[in-house]
N, C-alpha and C positions, 0 to 999 in steps of 0.2 A: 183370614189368612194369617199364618203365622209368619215371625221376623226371623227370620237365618239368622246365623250366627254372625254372621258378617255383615249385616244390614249397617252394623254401630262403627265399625272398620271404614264402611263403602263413605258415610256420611260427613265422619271426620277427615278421609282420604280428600272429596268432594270441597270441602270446606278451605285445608289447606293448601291443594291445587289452585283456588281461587286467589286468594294472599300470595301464592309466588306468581303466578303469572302477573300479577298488579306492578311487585316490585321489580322485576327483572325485565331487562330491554330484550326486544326481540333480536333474533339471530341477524337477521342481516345488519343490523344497528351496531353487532359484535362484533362480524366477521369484513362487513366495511372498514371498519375502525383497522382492523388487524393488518388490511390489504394497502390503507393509504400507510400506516406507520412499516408495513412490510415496504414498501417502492422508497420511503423515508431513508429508511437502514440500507437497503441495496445501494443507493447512490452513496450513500455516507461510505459505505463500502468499498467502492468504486476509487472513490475518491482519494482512501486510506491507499488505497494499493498503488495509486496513480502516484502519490506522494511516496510511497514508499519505496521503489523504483526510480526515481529524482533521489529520495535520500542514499541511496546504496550506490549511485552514479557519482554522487559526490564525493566520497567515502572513498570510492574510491580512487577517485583521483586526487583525492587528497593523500593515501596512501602513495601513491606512484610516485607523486611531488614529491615527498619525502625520500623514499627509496633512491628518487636519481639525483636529489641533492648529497644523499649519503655515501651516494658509491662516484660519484663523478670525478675523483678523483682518478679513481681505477680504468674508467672507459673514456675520459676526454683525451687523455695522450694518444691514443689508437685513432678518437674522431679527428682531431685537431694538429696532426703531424704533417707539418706540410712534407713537400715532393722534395729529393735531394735527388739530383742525376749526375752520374760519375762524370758524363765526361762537358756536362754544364752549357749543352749544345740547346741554344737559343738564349743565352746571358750574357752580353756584353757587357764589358768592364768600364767604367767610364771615370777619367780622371779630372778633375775638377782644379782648376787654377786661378791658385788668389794673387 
């Protein structure tokens, strides 16, 4: 019988398939790998957002703080005015002797 042309192709093809499969880890050895550091990342994740909604909480009430320390002078006269009544009906005067 004679050799195709491809006999020398098939044999080196054969040869080098063996050498990679040696080196290289099987797929699920890959794709394990990939799922625990995937579940790894998703909590780290989790966690980034959890924290980051506490930071913008603070923020902003550290904002607010400032805002009403800034303007308090404008809106405390309005909170803090006590009651005047014209005709002073429930005040009695009381005179004090030394």
């Amino acid at each position: 019988m004679e050799k195709d042309q491809a006999e020398n192709l098939r044999t080196k093809a054969a040869d080098l398939s063996g050498l990679q499969m040696s080196t290289l880890p099987s797929r699920s050895e890959v794709h394990g790998k990939k799922s625990v550091k995937r579940k790894k990342e998703d909590h780290q994740k989790q966690r980034k957002v959890s924290m980051f909604w506490l930071t913008r909480l603070l923020l902003f009430s550290f904002v607010l703080l400032i805002v009403l320390t800034v303007t308090y002078k404008y809106w405390s006269q309005k909170v803090s005015t006590p009651v005047h009544s014209e005709n002073k009906k429930g005040v009695e005067q009381v005179e004090i002797e030394r």
